[in-house]
Jmol script that loads the backbone (N, CA, C; Angstrom):
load data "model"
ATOM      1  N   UNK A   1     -73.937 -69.841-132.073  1.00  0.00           N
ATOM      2  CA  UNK A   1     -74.770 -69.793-130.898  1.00  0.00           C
ATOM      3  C   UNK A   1     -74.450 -70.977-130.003  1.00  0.00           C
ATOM      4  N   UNK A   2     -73.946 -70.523-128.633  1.00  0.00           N
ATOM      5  CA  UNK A   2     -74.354 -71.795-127.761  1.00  0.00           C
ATOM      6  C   UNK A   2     -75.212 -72.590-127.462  1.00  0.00           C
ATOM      7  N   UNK A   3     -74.955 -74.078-127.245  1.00  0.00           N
ATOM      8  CA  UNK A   3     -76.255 -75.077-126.626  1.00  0.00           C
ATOM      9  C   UNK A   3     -76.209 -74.566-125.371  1.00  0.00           C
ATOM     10  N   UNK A   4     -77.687 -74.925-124.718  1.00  0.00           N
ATOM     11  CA  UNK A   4     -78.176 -74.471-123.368  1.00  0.00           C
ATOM     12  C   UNK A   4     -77.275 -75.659-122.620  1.00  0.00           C
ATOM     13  N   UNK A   5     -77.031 -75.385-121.639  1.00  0.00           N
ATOM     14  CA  UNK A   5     -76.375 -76.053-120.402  1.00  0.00           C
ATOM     15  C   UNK A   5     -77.855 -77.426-120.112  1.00  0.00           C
ATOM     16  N   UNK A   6     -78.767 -76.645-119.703  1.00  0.00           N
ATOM     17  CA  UNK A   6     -79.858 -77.471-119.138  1.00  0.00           C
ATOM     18  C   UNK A   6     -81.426 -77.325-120.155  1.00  0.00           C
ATOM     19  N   UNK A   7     -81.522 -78.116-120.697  1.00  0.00           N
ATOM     20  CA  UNK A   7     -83.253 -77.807-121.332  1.00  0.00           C
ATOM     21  C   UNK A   7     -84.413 -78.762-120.640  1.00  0.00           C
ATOM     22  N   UNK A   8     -85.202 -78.513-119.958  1.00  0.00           N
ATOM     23  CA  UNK A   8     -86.633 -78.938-119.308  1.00  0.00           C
ATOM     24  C   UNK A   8     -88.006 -79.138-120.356  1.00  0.00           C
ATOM     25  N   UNK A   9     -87.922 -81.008-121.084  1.00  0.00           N
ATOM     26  CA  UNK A   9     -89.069 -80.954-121.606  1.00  0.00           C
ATOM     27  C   UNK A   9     -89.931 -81.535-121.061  1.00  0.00           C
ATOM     28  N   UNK A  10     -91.614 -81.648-121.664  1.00  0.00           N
ATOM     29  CA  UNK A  10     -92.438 -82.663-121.271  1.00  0.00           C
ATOM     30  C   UNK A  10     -93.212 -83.132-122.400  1.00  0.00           C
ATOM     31  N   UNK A  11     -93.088 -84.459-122.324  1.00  0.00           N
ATOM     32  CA  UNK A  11     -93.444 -85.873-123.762  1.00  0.00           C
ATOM     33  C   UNK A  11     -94.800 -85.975-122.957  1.00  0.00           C
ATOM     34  N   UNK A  12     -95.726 -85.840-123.608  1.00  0.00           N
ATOM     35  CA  UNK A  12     -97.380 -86.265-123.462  1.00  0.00           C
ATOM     36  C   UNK A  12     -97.703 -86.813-124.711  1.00  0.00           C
ATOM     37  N   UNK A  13     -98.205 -88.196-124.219  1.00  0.00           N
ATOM     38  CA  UNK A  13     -98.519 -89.012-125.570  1.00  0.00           C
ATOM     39  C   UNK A  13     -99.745 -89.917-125.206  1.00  0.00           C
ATOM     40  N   UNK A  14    -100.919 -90.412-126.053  1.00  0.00           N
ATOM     41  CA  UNK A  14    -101.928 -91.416-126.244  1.00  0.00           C
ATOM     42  C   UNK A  14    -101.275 -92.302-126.151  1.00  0.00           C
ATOM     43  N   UNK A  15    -101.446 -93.284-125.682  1.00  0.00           N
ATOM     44  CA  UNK A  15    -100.667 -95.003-125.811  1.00  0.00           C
ATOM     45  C   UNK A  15    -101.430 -95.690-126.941  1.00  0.00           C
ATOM     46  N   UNK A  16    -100.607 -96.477-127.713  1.00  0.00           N
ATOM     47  CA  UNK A  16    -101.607 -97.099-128.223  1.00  0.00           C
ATOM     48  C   UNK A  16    -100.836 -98.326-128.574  1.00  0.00           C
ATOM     49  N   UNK A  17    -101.324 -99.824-129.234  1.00  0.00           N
ATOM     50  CA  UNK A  17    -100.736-100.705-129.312  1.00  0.00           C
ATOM     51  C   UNK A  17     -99.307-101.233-129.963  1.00  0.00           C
ATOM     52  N   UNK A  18     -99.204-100.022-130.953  1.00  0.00           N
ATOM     53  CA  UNK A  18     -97.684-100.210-131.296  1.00  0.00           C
ATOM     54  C   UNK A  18     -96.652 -99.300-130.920  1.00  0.00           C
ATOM     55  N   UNK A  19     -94.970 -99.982-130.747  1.00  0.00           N
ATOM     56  CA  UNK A  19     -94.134 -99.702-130.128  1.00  0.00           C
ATOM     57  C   UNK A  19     -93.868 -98.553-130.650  1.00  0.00           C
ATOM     58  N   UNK A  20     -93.761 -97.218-129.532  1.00  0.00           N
ATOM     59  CA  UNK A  20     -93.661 -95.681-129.893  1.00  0.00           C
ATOM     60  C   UNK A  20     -91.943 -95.730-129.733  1.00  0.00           C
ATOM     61  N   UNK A  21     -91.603 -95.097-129.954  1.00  0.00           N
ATOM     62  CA  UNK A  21     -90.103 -93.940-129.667  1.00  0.00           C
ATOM     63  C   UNK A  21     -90.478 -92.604-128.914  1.00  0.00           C
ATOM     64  N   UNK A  22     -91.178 -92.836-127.551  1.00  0.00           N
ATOM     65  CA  UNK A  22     -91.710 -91.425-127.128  1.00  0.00           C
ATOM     66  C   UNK A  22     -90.470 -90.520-127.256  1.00  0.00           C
ATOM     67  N   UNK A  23     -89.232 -91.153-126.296  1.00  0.00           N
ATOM     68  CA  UNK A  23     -88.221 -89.946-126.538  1.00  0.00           C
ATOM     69  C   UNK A  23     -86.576 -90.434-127.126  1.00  0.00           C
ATOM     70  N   UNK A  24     -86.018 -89.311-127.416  1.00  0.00           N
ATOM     71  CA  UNK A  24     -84.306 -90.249-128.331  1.00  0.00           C
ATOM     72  C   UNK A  24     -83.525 -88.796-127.463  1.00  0.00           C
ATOM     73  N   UNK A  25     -83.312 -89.204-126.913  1.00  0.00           N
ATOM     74  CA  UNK A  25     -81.854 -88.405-126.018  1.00  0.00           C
ATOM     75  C   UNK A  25     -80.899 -87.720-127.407  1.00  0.00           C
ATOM     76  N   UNK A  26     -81.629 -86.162-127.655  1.00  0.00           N
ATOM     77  CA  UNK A  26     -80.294 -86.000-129.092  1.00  0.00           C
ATOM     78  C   UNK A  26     -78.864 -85.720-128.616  1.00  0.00           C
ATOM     79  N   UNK A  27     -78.145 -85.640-129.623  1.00  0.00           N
ATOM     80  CA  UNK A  27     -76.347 -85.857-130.084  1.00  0.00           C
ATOM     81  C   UNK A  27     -76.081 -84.577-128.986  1.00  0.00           C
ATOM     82  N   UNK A  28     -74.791 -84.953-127.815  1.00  0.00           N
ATOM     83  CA  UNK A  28     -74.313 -84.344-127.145  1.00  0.00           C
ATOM     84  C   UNK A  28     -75.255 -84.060-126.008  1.00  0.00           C
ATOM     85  N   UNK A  29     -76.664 -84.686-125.806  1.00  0.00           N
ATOM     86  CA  UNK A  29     -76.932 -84.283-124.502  1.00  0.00           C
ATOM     87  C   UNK A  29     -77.316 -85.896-123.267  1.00  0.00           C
ATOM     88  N   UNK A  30     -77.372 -85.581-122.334  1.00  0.00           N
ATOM     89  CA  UNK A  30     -77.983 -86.913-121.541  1.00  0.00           C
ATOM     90  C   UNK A  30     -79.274 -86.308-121.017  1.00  0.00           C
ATOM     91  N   UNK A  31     -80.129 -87.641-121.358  1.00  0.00           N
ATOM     92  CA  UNK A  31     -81.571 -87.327-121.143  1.00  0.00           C
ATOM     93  C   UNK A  31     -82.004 -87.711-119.709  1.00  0.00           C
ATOM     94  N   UNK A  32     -82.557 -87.510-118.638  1.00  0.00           N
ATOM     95  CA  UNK A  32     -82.520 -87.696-117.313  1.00  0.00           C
ATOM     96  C   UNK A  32     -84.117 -87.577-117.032  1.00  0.00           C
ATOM     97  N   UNK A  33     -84.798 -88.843-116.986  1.00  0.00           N
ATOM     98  CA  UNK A  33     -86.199 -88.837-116.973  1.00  0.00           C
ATOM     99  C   UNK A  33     -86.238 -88.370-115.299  1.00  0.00           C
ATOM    100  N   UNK A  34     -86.877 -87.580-114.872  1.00  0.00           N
ATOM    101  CA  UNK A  34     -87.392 -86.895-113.779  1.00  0.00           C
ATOM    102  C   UNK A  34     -89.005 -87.710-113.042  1.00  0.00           C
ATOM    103  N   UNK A  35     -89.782 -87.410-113.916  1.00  0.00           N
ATOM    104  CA  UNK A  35     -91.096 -88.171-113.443  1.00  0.00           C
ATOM    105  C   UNK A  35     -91.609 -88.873-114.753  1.00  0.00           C
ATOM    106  N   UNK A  36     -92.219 -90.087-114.823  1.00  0.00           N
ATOM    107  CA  UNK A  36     -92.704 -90.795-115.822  1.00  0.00           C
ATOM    108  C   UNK A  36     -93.990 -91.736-115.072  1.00  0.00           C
ATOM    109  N   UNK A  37     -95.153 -91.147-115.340  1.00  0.00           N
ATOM    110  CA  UNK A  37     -96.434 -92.288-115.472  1.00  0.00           C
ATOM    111  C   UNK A  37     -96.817 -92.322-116.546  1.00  0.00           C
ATOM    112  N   UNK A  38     -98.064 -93.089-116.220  1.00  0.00           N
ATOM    113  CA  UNK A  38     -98.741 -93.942-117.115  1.00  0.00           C
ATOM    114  C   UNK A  38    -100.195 -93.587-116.271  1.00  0.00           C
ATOM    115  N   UNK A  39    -101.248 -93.236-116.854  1.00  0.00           N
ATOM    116  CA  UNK A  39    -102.748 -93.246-116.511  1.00  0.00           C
ATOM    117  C   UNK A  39    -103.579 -94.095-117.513  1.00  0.00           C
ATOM    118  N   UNK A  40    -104.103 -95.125-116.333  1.00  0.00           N
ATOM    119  CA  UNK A  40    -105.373 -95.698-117.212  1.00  0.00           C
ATOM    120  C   UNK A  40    -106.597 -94.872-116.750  1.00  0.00           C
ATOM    121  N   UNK A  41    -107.454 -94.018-117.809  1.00  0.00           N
ATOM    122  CA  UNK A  41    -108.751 -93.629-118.014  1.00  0.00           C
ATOM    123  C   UNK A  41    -109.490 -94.372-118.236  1.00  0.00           C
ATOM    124  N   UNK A  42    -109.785 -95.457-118.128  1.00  0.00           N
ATOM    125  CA  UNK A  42    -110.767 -96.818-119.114  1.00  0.00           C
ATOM    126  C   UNK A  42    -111.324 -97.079-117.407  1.00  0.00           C
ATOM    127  N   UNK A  43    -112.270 -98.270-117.995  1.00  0.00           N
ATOM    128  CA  UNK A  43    -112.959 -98.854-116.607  1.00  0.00           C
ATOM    129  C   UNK A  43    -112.532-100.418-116.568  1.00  0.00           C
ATOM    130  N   UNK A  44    -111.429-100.688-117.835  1.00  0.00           N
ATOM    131  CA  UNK A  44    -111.288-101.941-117.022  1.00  0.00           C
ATOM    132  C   UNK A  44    -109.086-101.771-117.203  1.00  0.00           C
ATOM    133  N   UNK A  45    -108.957-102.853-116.314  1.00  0.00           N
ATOM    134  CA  UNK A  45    -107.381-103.094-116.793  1.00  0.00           C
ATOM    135  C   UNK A  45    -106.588-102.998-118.232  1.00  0.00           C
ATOM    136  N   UNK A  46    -105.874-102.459-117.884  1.00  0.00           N
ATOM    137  CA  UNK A  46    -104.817-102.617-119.150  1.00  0.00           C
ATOM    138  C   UNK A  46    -103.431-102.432-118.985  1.00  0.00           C
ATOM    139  N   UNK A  47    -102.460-103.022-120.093  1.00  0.00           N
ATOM    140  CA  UNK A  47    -100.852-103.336-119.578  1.00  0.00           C
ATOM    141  C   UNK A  47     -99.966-102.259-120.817  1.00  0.00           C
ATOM    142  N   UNK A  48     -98.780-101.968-119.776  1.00  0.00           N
ATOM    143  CA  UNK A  48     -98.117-101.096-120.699  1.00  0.00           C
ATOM    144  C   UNK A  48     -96.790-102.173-120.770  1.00  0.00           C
ATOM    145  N   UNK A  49     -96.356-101.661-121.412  1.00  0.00           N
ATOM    146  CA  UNK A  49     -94.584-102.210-121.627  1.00  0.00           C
ATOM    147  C   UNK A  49     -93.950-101.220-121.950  1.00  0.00           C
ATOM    148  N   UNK A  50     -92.501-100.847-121.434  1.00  0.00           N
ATOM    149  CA  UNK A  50     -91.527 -99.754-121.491  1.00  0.00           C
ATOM    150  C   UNK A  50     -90.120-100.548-121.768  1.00  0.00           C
ATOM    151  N   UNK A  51     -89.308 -99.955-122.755  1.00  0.00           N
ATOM    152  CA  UNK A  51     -88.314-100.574-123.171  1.00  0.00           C
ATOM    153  C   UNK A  51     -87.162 -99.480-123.387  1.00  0.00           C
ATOM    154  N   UNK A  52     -86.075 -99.616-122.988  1.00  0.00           N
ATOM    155  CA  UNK A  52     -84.711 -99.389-123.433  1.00  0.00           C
ATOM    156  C   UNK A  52     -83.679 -99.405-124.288  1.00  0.00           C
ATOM    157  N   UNK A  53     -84.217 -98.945-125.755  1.00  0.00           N
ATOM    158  CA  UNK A  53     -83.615 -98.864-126.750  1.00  0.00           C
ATOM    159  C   UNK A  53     -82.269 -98.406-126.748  1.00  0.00           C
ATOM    160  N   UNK A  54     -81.376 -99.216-127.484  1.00  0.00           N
ATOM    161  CA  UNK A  54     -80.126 -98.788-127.669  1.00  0.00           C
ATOM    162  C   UNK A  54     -79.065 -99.409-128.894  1.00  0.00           C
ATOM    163  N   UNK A  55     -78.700 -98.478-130.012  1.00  0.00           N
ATOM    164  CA  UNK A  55     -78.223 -98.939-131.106  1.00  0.00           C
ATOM    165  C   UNK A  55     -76.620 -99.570-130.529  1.00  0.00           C
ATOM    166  N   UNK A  56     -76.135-100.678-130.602  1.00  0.00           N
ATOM    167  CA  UNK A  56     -75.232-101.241-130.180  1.00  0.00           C
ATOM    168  C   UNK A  56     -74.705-101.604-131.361  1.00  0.00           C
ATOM    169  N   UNK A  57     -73.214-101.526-131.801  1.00  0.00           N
ATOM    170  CA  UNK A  57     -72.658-102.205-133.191  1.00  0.00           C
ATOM    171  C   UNK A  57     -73.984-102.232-134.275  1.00  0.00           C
ATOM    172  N   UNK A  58     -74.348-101.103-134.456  1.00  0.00           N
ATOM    173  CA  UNK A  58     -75.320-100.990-135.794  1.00  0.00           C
ATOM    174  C   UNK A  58     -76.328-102.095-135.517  1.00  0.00           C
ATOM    175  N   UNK A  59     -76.957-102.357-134.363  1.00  0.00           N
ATOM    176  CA  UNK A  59     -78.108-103.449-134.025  1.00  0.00           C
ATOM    177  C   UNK A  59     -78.749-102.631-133.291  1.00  0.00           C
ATOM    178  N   UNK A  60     -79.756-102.558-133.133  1.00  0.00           N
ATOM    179  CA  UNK A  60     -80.861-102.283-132.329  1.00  0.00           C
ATOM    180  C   UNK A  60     -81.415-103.469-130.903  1.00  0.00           C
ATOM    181  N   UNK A  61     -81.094-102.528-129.835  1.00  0.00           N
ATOM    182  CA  UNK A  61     -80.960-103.666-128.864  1.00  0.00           C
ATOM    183  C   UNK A  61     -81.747-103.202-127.513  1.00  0.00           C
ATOM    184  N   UNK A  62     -82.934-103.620-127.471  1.00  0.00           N
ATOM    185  CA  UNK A  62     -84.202-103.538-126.255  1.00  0.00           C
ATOM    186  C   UNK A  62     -84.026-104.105-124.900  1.00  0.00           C
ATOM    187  N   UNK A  63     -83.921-103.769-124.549  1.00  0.00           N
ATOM    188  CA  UNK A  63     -84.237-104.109-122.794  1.00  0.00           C
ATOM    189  C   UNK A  63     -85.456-103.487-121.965  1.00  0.00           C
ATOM    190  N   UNK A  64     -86.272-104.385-121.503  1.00  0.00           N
ATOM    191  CA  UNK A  64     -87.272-104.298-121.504  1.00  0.00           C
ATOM    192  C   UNK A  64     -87.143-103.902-119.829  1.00  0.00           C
ATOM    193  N   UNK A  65     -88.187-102.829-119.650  1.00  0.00           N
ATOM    194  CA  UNK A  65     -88.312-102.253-118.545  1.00  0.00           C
ATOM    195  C   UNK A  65     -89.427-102.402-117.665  1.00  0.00           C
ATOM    196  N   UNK A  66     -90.709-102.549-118.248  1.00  0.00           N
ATOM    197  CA  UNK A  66     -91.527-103.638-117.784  1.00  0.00           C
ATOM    198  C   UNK A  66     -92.512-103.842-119.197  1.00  0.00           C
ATOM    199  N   UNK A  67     -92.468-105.210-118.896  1.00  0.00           N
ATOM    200  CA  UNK A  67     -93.794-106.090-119.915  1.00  0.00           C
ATOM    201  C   UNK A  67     -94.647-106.649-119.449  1.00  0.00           C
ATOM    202  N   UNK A  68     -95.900-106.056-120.440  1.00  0.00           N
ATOM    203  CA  UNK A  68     -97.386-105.899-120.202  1.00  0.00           C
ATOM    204  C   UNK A  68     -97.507-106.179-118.523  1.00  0.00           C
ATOM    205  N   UNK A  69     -97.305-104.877-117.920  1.00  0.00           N
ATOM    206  CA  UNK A  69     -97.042-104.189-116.969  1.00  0.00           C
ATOM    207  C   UNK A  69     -98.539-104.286-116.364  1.00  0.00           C
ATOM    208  N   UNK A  70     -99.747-104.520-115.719  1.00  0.00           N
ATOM    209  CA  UNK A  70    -101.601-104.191-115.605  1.00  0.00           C
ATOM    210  C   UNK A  70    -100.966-102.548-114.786  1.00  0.00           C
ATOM    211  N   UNK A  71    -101.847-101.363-115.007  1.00  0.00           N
ATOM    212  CA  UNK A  71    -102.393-100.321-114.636  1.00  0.00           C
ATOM    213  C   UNK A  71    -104.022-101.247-114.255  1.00  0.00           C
ATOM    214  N   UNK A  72    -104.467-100.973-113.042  1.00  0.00           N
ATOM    215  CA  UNK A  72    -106.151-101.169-112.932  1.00  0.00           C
ATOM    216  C   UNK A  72    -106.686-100.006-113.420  1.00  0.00           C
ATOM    217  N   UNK A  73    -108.304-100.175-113.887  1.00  0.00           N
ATOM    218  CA  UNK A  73    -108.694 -99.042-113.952  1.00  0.00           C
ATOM    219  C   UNK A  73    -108.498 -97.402-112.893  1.00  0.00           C
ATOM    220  N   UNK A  74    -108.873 -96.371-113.743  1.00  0.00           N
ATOM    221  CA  UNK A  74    -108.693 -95.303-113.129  1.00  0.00           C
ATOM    222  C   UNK A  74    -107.101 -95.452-112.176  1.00  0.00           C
ATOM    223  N   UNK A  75    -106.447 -95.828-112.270  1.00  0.00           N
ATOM    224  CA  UNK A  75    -105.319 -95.560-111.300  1.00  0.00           C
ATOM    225  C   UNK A  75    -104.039 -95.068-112.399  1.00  0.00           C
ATOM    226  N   UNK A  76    -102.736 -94.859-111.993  1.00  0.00           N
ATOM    227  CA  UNK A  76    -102.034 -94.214-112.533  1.00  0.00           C
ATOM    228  C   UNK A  76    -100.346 -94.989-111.982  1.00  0.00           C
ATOM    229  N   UNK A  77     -99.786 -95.329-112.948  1.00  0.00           N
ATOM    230  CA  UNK A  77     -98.335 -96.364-112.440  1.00  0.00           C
ATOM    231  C   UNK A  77     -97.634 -95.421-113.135  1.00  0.00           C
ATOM    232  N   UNK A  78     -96.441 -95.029-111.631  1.00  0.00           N
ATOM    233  CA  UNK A  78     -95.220 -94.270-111.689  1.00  0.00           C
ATOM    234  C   UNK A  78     -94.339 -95.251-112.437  1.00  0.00           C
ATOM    235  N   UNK A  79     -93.210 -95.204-113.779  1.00  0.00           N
ATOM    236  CA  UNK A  79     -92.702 -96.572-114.486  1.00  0.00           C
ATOM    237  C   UNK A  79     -91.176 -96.222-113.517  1.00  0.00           C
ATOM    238  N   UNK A  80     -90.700 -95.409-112.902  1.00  0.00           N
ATOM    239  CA  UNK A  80     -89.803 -95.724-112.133  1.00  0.00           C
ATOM    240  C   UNK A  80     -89.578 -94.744-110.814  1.00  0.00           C
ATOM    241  N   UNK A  81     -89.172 -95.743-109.930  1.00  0.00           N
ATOM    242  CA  UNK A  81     -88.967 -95.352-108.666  1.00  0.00           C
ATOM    243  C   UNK A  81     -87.883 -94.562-108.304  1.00  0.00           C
ATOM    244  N   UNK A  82     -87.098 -93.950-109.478  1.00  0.00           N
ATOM    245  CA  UNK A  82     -85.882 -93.076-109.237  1.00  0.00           C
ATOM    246  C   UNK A  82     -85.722 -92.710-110.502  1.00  0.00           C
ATOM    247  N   UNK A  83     -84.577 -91.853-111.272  1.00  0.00           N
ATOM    248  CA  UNK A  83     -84.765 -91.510-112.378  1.00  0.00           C
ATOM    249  C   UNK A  83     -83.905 -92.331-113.280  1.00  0.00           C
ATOM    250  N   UNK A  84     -84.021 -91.908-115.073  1.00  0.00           N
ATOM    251  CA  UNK A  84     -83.865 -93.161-115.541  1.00  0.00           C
ATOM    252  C   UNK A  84     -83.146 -92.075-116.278  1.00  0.00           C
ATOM    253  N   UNK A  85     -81.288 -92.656-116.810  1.00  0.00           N
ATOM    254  CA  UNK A  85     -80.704 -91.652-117.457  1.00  0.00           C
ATOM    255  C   UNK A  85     -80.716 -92.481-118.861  1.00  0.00           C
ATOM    256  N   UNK A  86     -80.939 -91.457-119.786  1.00  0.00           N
ATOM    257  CA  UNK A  86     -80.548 -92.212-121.336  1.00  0.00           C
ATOM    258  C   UNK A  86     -79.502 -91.108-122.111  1.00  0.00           C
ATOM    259  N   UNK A  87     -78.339 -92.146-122.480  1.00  0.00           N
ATOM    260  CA  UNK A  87     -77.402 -91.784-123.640  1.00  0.00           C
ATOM    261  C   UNK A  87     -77.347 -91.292-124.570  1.00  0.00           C
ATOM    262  N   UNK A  88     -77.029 -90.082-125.019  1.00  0.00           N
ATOM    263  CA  UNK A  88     -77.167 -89.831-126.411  1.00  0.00           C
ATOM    264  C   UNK A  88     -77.637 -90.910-127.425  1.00  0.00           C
ATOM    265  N   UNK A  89     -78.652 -90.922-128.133  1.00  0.00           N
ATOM    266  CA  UNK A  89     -78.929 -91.926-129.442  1.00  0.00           C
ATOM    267  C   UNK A  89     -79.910 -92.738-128.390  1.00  0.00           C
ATOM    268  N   UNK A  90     -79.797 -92.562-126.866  1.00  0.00           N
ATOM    269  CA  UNK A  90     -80.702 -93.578-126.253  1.00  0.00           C
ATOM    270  C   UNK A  90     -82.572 -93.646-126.329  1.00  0.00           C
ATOM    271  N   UNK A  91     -83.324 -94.628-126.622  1.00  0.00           N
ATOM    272  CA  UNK A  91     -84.518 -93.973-126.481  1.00  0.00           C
ATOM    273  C   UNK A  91     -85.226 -94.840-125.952  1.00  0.00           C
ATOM    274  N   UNK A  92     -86.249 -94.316-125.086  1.00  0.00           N
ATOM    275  CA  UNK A  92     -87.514 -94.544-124.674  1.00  0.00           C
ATOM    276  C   UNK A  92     -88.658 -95.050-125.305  1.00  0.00           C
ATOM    277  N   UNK A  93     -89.077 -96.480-125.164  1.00  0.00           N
ATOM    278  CA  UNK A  93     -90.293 -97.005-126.323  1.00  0.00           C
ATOM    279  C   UNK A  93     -91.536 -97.551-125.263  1.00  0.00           C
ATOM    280  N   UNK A  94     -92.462 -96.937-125.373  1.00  0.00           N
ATOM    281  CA  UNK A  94     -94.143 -97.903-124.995  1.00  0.00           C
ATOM    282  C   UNK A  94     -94.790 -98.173-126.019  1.00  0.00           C
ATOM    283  N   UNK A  95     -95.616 -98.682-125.381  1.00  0.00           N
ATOM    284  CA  UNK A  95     -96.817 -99.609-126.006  1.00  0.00           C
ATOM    285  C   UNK A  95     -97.761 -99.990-124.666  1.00  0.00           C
ATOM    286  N   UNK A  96     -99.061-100.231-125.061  1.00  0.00           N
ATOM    287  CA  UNK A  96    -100.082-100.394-124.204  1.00  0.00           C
ATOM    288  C   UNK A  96    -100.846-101.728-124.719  1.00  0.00           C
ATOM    289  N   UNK A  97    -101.656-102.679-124.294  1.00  0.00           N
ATOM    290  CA  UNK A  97    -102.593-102.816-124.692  1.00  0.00           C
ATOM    291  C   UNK A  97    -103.727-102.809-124.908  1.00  0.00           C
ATOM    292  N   UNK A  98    -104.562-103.378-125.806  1.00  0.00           N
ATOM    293  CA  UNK A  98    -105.741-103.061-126.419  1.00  0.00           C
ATOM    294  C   UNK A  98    -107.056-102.721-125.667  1.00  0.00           C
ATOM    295  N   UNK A  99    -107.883-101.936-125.608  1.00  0.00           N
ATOM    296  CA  UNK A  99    -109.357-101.613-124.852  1.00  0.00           C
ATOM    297  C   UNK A  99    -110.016-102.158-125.806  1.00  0.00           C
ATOM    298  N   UNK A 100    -111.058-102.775-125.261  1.00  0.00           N
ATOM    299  CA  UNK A 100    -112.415-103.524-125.510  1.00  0.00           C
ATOM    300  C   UNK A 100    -112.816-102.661-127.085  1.00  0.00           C
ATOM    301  N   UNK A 101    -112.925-101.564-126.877  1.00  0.00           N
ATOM    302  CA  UNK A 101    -113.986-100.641-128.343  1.00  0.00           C
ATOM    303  C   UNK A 101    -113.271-100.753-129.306  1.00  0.00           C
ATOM    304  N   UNK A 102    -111.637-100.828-128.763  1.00  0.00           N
ATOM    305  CA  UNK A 102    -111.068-100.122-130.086  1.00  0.00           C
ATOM    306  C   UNK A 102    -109.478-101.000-130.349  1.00  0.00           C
ATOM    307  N   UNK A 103    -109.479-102.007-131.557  1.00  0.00           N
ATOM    308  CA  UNK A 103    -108.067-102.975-131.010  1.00  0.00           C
ATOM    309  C   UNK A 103    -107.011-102.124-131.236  1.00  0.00           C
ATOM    310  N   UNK A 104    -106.831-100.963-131.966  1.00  0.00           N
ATOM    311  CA  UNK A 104    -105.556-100.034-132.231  1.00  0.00           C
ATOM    312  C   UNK A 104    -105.422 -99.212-130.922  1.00  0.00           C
ATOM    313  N   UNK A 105    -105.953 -98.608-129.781  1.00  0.00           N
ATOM    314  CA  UNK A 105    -106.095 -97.600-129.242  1.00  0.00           C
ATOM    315  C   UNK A 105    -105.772 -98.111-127.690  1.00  0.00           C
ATOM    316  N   UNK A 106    -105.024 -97.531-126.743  1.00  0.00           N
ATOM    317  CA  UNK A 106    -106.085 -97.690-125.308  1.00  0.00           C
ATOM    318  C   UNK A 106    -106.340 -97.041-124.553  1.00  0.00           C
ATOM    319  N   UNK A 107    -106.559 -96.879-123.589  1.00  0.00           N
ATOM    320  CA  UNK A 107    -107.003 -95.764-122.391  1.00  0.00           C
ATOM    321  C   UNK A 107    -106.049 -95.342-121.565  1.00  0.00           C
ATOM    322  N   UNK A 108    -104.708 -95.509-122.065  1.00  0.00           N
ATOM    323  CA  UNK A 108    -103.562 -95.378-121.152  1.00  0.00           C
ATOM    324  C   UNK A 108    -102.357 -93.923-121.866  1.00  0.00           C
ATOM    325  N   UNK A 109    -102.643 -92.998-120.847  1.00  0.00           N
ATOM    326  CA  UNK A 109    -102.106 -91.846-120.721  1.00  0.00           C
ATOM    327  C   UNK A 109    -100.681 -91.819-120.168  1.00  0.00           C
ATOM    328  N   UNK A 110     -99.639 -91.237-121.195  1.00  0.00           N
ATOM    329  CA  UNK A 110     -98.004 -90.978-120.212  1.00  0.00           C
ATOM    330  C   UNK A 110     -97.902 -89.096-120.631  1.00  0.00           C
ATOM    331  N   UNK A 111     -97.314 -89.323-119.294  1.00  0.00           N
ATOM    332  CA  UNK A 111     -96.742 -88.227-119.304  1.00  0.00           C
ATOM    333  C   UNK A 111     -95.265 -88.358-118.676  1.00  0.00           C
ATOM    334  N   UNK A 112     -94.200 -87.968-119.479  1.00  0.00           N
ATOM    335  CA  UNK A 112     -92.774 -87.526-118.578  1.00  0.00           C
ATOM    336  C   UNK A 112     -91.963 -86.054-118.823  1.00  0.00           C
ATOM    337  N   UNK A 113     -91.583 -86.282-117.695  1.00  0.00           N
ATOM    338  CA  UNK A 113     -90.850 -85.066-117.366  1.00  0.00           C
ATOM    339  C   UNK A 113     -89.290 -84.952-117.544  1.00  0.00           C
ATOM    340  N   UNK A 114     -88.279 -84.472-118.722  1.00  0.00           N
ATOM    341  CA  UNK A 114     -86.767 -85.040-118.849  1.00  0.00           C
ATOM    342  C   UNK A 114     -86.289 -83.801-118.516  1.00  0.00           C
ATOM    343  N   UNK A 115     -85.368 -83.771-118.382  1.00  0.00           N
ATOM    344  CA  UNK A 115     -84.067 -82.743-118.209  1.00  0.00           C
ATOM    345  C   UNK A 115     -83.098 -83.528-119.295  1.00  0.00           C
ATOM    346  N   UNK A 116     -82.530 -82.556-120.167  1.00  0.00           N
ATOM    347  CA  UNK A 116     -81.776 -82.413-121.162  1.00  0.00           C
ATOM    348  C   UNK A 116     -80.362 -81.840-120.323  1.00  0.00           C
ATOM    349  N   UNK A 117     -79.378 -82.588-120.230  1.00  0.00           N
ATOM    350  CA  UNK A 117     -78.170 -81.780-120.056  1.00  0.00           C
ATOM    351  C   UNK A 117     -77.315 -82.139-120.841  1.00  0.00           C
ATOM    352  N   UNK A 118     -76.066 -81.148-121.189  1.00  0.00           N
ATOM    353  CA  UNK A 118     -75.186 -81.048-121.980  1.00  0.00           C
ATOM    354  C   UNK A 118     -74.052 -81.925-121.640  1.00  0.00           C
ATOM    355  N   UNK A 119     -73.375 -82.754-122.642  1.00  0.00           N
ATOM    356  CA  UNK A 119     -72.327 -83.596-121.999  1.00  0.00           C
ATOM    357  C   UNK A 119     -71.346 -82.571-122.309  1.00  0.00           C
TER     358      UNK A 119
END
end "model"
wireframe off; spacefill off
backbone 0.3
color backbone group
């Protein structure tokens, strides 16, 4: 069976204080983030961080895309102003921090939009 030329997903995830792997660009395709926010639901501030994972010579190697980033309440931060391509094996990591009720959890909502294409 053939791979699709083009596949259209969408990553919806809870934020919460430890570093996720929302997405890993799989073997043979390039991942092409389209739209990516972040919603804070809470009533007070809170910060995200977005990072650029990439296994280099069998190391694991981050580049940080923004750290502890403030969302104000109720508002919603686009994490880039154009789209963001990742490499096969490449992946996408957040983290948020902590709301007042709960130190594991926070009020910060992502949603992105990738296009999968075939190399």
């Amino acid at each position: 069976m053939a791979l699709a030329l083009n596949v259209f997903k969408t990553v919806i995830r809870v934020l919460d204080t430890t570093q996720e792997e929302i997405y890993v660009a799989p073997v043979g395709y390039t991942g092409i983030f389209l739209l990516s926010q972040v919603t804070n639901i809470g009533n007070v501030s809170e910060d995200v961080t977005v990072l650029h994972r990439r296994n280099v010579g069998g190391l694991s190697v981050d580049t940080e895309l923004m750290k502890t980033y403030p969302i104000a309440s109720t508002d919603t931060l686009n994490l880039f102003t154009g789209k963001l391509v990742l490499e096969s094996g490449d992946k996408l990591v957040i983290s948020g921090s902590n709301n007042a009720g709960n130190p594991t959890k926070t009020n910060l909502k992502f949603v992105g939009s990738i296009l999968e294409t075939l190399n």
